[in-house]
C-alpha positions as a Python dict, from the first residue, in 0.01 Angstrom:
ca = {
    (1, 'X'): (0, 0, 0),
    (2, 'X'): (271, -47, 218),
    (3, 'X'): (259, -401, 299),
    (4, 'X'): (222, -440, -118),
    (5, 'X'): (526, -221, -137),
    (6, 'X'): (733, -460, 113),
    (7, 'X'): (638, -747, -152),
    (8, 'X'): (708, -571, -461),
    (9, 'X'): (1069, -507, -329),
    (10, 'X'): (1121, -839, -341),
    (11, 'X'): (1000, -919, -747),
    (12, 'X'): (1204, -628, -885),
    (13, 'X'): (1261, -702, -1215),
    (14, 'X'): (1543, -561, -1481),
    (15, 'X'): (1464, -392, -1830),
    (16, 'X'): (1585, -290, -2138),
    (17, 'X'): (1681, 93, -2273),
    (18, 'X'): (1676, 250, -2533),
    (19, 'X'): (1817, 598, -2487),
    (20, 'X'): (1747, 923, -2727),
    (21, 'X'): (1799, 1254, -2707),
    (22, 'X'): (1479, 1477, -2612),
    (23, 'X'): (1371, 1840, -2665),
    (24, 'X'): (1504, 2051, -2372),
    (25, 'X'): (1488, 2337, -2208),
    (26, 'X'): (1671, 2535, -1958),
    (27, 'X'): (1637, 2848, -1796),
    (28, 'X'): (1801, 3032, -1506),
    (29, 'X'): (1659, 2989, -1151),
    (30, 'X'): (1793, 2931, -787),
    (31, 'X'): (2163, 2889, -906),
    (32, 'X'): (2088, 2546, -1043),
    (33, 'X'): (2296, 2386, -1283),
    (34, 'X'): (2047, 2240, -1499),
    (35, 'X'): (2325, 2077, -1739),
    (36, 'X'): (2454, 1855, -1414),
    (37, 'X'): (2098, 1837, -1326),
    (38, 'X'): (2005, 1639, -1696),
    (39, 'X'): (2367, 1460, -1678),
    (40, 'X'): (2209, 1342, -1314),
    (41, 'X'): (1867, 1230, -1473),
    (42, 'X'): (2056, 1101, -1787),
    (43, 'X'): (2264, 854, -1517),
    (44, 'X'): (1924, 751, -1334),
    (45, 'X'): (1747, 606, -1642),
    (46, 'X'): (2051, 433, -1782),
    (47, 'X'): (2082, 287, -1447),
    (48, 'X'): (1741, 208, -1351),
    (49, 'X'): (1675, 64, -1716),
    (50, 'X'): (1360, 302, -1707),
    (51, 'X'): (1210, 349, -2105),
    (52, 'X'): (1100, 632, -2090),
    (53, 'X'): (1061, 954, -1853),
    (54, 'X'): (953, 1337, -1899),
    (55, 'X'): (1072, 1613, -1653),
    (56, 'X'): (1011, 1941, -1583),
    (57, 'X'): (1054, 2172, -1351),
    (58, 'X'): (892, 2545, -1372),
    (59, 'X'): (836, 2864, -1134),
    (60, 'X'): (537, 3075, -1126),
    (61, 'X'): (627, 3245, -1460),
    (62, 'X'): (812, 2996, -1675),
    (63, 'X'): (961, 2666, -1755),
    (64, 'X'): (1303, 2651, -1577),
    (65, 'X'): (1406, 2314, -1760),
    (66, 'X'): (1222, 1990, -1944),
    (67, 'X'): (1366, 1752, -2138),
    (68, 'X'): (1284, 1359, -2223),
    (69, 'X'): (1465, 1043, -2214),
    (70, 'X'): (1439, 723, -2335),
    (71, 'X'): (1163, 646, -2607),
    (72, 'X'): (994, 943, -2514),
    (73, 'X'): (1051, 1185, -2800),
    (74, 'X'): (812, 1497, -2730),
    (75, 'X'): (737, 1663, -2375),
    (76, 'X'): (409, 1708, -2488),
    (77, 'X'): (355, 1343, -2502),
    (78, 'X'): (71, 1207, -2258),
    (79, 'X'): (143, 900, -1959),
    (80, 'X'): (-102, 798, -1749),
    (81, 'X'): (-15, 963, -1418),
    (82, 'X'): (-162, 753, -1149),
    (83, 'X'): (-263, 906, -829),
    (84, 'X'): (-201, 1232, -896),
    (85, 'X'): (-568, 1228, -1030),
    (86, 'X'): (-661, 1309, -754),
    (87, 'X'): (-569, 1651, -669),
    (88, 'X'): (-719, 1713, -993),
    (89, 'X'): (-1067, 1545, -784),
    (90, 'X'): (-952, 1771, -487),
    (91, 'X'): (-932, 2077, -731),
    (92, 'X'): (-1280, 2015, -860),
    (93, 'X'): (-1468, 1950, -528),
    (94, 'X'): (-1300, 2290, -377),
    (95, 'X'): (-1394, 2463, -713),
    (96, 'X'): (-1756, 2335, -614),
    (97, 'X'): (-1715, 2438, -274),
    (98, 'X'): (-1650, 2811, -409),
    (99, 'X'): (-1960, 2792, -598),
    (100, 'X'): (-2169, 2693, -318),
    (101, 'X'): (-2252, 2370, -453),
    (102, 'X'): (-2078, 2123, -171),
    (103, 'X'): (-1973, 2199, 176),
    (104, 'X'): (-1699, 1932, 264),
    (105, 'X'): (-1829, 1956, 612),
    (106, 'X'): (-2134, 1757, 525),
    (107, 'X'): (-2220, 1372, 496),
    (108, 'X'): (-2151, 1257, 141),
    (109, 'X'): (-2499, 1132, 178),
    (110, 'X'): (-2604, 1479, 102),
    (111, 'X'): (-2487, 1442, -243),
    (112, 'X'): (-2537, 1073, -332),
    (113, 'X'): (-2706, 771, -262),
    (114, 'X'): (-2497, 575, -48),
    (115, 'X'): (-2718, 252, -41),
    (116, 'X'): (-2565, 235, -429),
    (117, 'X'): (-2179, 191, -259),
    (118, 'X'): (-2223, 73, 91),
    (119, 'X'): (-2298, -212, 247),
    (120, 'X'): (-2509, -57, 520),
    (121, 'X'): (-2638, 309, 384),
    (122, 'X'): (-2579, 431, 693),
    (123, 'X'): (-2195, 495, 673),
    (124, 'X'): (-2274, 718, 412),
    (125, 'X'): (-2441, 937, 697),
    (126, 'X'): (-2124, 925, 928),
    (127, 'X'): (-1832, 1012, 643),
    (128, 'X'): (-1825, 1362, 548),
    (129, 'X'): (-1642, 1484, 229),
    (130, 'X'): (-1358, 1608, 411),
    (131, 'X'): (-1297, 1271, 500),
    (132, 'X'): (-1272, 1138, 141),
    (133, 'X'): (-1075, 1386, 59),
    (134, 'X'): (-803, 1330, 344),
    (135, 'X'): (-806, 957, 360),
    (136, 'X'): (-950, 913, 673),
    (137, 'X'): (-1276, 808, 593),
    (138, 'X'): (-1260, 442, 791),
    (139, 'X'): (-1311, 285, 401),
    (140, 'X'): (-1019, -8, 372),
    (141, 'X'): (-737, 10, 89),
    (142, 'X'): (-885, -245, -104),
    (143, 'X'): (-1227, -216, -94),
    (144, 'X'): (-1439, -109, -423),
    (145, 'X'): (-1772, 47, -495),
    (146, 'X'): (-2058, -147, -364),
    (147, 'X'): (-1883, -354, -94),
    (148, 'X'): (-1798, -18, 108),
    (149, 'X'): (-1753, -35, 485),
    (150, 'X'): (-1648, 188, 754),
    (151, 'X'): (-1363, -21, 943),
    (152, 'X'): (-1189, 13, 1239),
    (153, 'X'): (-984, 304, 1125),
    (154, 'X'): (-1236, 562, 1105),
    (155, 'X'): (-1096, 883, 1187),
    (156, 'X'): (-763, 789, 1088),
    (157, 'X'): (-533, 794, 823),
    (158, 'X'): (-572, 458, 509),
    (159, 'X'): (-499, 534, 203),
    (160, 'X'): (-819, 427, -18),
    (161, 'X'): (-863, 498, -447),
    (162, 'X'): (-1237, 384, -342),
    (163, 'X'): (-1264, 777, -118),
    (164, 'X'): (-1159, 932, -461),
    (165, 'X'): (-1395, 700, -687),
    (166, 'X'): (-1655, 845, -449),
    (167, 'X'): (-1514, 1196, -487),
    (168, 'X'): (-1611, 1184, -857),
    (169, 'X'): (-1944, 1052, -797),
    (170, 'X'): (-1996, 1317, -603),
    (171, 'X'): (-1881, 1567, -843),
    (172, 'X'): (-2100, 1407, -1115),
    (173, 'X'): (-2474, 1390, -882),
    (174, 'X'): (-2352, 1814, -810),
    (175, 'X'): (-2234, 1954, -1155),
    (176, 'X'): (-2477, 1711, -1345),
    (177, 'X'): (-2221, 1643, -1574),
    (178, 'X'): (-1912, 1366, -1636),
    (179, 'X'): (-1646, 1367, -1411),
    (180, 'X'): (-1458, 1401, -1715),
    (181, 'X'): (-1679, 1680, -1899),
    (182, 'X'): (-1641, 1871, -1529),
    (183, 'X'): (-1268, 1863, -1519),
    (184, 'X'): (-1216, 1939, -1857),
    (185, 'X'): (-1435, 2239, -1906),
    (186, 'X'): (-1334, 2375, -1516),
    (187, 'X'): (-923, 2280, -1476),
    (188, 'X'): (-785, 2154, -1845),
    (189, 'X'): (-959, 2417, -2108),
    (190, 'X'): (-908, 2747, -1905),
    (191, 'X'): (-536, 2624, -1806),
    (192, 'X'): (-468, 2542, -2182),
    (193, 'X'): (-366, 2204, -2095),
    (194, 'X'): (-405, 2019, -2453),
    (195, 'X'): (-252, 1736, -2356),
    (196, 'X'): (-438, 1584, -2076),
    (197, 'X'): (-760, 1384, -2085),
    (198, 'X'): (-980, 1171, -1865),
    (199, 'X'): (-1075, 897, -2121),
    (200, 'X'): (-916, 654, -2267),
    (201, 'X'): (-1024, 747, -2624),
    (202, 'X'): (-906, 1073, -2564),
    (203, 'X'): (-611, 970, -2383),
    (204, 'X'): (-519, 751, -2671),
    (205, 'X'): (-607, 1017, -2970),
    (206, 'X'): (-358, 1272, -2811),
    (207, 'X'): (-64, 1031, -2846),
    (208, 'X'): (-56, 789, -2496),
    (209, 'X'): (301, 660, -2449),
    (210, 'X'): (321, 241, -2452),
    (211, 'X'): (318, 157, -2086),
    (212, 'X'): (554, -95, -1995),
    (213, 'X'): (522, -393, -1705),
    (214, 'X'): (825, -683, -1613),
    (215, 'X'): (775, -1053, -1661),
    (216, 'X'): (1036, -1227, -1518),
    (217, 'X'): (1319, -902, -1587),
    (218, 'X'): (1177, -829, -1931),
    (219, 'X'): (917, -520, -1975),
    (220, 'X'): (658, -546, -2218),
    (221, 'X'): (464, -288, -2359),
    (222, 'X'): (101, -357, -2246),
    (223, 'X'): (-268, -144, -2325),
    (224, 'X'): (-374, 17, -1974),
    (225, 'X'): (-564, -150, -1759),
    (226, 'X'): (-812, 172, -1802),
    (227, 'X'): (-1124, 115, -1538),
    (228, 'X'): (-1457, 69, -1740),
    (229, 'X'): (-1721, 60, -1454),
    (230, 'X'): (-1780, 57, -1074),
    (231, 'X'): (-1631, -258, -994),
    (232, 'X'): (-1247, -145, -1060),
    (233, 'X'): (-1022, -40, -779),
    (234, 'X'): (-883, 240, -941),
    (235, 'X'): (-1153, 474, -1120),
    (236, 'X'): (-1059, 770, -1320),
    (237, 'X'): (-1060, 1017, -1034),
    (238, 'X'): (-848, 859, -816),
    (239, 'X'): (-595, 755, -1069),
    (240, 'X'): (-656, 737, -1455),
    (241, 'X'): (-578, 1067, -1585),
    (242, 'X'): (-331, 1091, -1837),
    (243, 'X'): (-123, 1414, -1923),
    (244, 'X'): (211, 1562, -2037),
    (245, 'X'): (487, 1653, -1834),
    (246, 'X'): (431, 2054, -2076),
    (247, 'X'): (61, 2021, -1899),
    (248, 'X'): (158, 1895, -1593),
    (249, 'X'): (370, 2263, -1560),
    (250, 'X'): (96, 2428, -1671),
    (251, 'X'): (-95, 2281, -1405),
    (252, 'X'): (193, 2335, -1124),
    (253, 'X'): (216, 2710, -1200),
    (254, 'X'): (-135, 2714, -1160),
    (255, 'X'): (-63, 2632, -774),
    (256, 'X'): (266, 2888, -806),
    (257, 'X'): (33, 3147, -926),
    (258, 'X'): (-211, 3107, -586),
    (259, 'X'): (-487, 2918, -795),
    (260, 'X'): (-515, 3174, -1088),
    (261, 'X'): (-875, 3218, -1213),
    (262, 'X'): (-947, 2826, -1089),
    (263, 'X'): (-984, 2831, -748),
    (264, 'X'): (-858, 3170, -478),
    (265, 'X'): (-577, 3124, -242),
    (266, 'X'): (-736, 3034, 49),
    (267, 'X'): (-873, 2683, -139),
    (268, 'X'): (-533, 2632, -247),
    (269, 'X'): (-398, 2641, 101),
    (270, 'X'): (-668, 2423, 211),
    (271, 'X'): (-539, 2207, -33),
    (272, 'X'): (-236, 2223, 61),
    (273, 'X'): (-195, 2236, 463),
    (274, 'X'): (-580, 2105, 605),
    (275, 'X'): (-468, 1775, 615),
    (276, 'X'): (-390, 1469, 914),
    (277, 'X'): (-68, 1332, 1005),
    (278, 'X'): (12, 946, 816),
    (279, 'X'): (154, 817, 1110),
    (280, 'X'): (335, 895, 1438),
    (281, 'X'): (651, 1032, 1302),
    (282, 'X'): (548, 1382, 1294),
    (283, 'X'): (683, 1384, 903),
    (284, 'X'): (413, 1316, 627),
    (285, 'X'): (75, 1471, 635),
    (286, 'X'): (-189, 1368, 352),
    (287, 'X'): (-487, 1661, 250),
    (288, 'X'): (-671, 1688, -51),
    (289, 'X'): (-467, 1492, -366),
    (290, 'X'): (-126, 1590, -142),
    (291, 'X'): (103, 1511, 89),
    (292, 'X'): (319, 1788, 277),
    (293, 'X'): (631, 1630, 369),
    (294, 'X'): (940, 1700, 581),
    (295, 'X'): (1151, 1420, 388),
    (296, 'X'): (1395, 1650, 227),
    (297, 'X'): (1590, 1928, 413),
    (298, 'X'): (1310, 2187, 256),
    (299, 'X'): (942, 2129, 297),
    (300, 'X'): (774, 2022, 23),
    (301, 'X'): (469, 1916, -117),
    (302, 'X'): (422, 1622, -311),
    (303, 'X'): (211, 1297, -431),
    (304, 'X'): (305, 999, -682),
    (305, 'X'): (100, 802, -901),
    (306, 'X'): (100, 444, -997),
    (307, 'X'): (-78, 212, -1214),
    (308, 'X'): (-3, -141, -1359),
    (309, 'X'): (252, 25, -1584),
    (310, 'X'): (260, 374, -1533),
    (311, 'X'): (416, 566, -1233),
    (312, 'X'): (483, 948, -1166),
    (313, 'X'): (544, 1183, -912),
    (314, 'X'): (513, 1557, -882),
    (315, 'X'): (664, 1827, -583),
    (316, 'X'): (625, 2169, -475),
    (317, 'X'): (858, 2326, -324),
    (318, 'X'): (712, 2607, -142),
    (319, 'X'): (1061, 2803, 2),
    (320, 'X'): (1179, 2855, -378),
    (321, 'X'): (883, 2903, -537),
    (322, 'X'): (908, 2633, -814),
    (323, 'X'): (723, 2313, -920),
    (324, 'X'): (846, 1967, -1033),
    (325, 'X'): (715, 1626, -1215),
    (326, 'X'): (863, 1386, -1370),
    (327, 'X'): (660, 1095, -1585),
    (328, 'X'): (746, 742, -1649),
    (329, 'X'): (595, 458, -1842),
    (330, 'X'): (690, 138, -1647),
    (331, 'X'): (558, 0, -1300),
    (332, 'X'): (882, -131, -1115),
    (333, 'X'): (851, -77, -745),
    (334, 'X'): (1240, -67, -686),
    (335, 'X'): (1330, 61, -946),
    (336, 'X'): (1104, 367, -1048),
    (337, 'X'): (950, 471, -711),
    (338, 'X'): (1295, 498, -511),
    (339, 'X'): (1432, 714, -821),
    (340, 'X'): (1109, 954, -830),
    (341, 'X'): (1130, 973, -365),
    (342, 'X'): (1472, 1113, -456),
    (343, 'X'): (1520, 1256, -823),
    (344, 'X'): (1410, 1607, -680),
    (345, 'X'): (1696, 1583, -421),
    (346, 'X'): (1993, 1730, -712),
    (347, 'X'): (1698, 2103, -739),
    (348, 'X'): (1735, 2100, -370),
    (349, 'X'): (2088, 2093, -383),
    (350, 'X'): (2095, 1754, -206),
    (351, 'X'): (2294, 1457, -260),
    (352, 'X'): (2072, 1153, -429),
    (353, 'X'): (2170, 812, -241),
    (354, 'X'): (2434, 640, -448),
    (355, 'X'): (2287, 306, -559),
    (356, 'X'): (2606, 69, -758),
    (357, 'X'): (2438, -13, -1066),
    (358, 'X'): (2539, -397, -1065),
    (359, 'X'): (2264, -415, -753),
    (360, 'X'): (1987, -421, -964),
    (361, 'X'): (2147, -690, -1196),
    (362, 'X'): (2213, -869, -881),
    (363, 'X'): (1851, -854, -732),
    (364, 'X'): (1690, -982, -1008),
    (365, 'X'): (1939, -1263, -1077),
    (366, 'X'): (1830, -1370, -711),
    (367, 'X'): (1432, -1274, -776),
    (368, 'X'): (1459, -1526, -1076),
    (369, 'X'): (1679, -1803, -915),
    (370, 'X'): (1370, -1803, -605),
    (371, 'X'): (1113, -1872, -934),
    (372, 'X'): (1331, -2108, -1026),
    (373, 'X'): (1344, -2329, -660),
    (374, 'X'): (991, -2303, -665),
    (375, 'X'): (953, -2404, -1033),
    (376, 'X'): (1213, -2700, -972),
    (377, 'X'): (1002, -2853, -694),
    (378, 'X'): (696, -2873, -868),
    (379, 'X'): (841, -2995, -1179),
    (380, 'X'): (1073, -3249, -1046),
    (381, 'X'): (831, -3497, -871),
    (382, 'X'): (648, -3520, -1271),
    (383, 'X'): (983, -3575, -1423),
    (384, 'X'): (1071, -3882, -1192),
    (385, 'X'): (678, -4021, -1100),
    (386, 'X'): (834, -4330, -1276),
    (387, 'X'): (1104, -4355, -1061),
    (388, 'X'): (891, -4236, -793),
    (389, 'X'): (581, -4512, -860),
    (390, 'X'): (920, -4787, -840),
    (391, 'X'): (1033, -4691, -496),
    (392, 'X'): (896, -4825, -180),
    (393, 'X'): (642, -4658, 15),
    (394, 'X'): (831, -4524, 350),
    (395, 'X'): (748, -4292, 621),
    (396, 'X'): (1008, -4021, 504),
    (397, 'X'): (895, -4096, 135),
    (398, 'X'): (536, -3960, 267),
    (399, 'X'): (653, -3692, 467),
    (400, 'X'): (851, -3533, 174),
    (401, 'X'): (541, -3582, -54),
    (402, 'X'): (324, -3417, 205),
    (403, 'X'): (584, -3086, 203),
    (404, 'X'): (603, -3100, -161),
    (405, 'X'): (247, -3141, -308),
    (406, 'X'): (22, -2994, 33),
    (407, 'X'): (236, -2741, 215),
    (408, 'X'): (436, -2590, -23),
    (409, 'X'): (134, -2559, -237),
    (410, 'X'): (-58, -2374, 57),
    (411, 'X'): (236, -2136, 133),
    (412, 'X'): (236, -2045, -230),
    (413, 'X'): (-112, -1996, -247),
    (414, 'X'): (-142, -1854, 106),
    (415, 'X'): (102, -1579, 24),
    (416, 'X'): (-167, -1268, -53),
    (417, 'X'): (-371, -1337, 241),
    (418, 'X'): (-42, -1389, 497),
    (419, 'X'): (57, -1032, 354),
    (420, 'X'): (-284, -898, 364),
    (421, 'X'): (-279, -804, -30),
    (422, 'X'): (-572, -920, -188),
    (423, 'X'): (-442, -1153, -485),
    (424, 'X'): (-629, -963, -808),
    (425, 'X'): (-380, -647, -694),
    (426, 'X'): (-41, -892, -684),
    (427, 'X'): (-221, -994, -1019),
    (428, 'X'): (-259, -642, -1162),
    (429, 'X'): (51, -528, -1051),
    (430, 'X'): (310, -779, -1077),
    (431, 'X'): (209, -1030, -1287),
    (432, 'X'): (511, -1252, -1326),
    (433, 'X'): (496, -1353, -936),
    (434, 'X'): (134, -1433, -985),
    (435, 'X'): (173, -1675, -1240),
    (436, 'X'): (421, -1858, -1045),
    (437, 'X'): (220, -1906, -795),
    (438, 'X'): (-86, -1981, -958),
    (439, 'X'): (100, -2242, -1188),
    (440, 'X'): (357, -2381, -942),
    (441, 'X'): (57, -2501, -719),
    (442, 'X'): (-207, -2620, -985),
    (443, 'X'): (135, -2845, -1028),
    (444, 'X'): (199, -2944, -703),
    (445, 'X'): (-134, -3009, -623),
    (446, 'X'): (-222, -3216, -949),
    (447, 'X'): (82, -3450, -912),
    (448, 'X'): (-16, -3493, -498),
    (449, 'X'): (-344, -3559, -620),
    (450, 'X'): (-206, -3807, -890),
    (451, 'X'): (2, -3981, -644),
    (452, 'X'): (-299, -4043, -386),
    (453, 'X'): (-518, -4221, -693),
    (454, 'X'): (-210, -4414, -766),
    (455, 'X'): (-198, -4540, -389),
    (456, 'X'): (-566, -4584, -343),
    (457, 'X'): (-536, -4823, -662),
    (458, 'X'): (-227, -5009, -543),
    (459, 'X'): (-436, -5061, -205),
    (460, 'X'): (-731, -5188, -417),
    (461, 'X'): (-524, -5436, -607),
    (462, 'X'): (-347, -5581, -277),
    (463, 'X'): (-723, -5609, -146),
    (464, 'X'): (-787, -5817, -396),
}
């Protein structure tokens, strides 16, 4: 995702807020001032036009603090929290694994027919489960279910939703139930988490906050883009489950508490620290639905979530013993993931970077002037085709129609595949670029095409 990430910077778009007070709680813990902490958070969403978030933080025992901002009311109110599925798929495969019912160490072709998912069946005899479960399965970022190959990278780290999709497959073929029957009777019920589902309908009946996405620096409020079969990118266990920021504590404490009656110690440490290094930098290492990171000046452990309008991130911080997550319901690459990288810095008694708010203003004032250029060119050769049809035909007049109605077009159009992002995930995720693309060349290439039948019929009628 990073090379989508690099992109995204670039389309940040600004939103409205709506601020109201929400239910909070504080308790005492680590000598944290919890009132600066919320007059902190308070700051970030008026500044990062976010509409709503949900925090809390808790220790083994209790909730240390939780409150809401924005137009989220209630802390028991569900978002959809991404990729943090999937230490919820992690959970339930190690849960298996206690029961004797998987042993990671084994092909996943033990558990599943691969010919169902793969291209060649074979690859399903050279990935174990352990491999799904820490990313380095060979499987490419944006491949889906029934196109799977085993690329160049086998062995090392890529990120892939499709080794979590296969995760819950594999969960399904062992317990011989739904991936969402599984978790729910085996994580949610016995942690008392009320609030959390893996369906839609369910999702929706226990209150689902209104997601919101930009269009061109204004967020609308849009249904989830909730996967319904194989074919979609992200499937429920590798980043559709929705919960509360109350049963998101629940579920951190359950970690705090050394796995309570879920899963023993020594699977949560598996969890935990049986992972691979990301890159060469010796700092992030990804294992089983999370990422232990040296980022901060404690170590911590850690994983976001994002969906077309969702995004979320949740810590552990081992040293003091307490867990954190905080829930928001927009997608804005600027603005919401660099505010949930450092909104945990304040508990660690670390300065947050100091961003001037007129910098977002300013970024998407340039964002939309760049639609704009590319809007102008392909609607100024249709406004003046009169003029245009008048002039004579000269070398330079060609050469400016070739930049304006065959390369420019092709840049536009080119764009996804020069970045290496497939276009249905610029699509998904930020819409408002991919319509100016899309519509900005059907433009430029209708007028160029316009232009040549006007020329080939001016040619016809000198012939004549």
């Amino acid at each position: 995702m990073r090379k989508l990430y690099i992109v995204l910077i670039l389309i940040f778009c600004f939103s409205f807020l709506y601020i109201t007070n929400g239910n909070i709680v504080y308790a005492k813990n680590n000598n944290i001032d919890y009132d600066s902490v919320s007059k902190v958070l308070e700051k970030d969403i008026k500044e990062n036009h976010i509409p709503g978030m949900a925090v809390i933080v808790v220790n083994p025992d209790e909730v240390i603090f939780s409150k809401t901002y924005g137009n989220c009311e209630n802390i028991d109110t569900p978002f959809i929290i991404g990729s943090m599925s999937k230490s919820f798929t992690a959970l339930s495969i190690m849960k298996l694994v206690e029961e004797n019912k998987i042993d990671i160490t084994k092909p996943i072709s033990t558990y599943i027919d691969t010919s169902l998912y793969f291209k060649n069946k074979e690859d399903g005899d050279r990935i174990i489960i352990k491999q799904l479960l820490n990313q380095n399965s060979g499987i490419g970022t944006y491949q889906k279910l029934g196109n799977l190959k085993i690329t160049k990278n086998y062995g090392k780290y890529e990120y892939s939703n499709a080794n979590y999709n296969l995760l819950g497959k594999i969960i399904e073929s062992v317990s011989d139930e739904s991936y969402s029957d599984y978790v729910t009777k085996n994580i949610l019920e016995p942690l008392g988490m009320n609030h959390t589902s893996a369906t839609l309908e369910e999702s929706k009946k226990k209150g689902l906050i209104k997601g919101y996405q930009n269009y061109f620096g204004i967020p609308i409020a849009e249904d989830p883009n909730y996967p319904t079969d194989d074919n979609s990118w992200i499937q429920v266990p590798a980043g559709f489950i929705s919960s509360s920021a109350s049963d998101m504590g629940k579920y951190l404490q359950m970690y705090l508490n050394q796995g309570l009656n879920i899963i023993t110690e020594d699977s949560v440490n598996k969890m935990f620290y049986d992972n691979i290094p990301q890159d060469d930098m010796d700092r992030d290492y990804y294992g089983m639905g999370w990422v232990y990171t040296k980022y901060y000046s404690k170590k911590v452990l850690t994983h976001s979530g994002l969906v077309e309008n969702y995004t979320s991130k949740m810590f552990i911080i081992p040293e003091d013993n307490i867990g954190i997550v905080v829930l928001v319901n927009m997608n804005d690459y600027l603005v919401t993931n660099n505010l949930l990288e450092d909104i945990v810095k304040p508990i660690l008694g670390e300065e947050k970077p100091n961003v001037p708010n007129h910098l977002y203003l300013k970024n998407h004032l340039l964002l939309d002037a760049i639609y704009l250029v590319i809007t102008t060119i392909a609607i100024y050769p249709i406004v003046t085709i009169r003029k245009w049809k008048n002039k004579n035909k000269t070398k330079k007049l060609y050469i400016i129609d070739i930049i304006r109605h065959l390369i420019v077009p092709l840049l536009l159009i080119l764009l996804p595949a020069v970045i290496a992002v497939p276009f249905w995930v610029i699509w998904n995720f930020v819409k408002d670029l991919a319509l100016v693309l899309i519509v900005n060349f059907l433009l430029m290439i209708s007028v160029g095409l316009y232009k040549i039948s006007y020329l080939l019929k001016e040619i016809k009628e000198f012939i004549r």
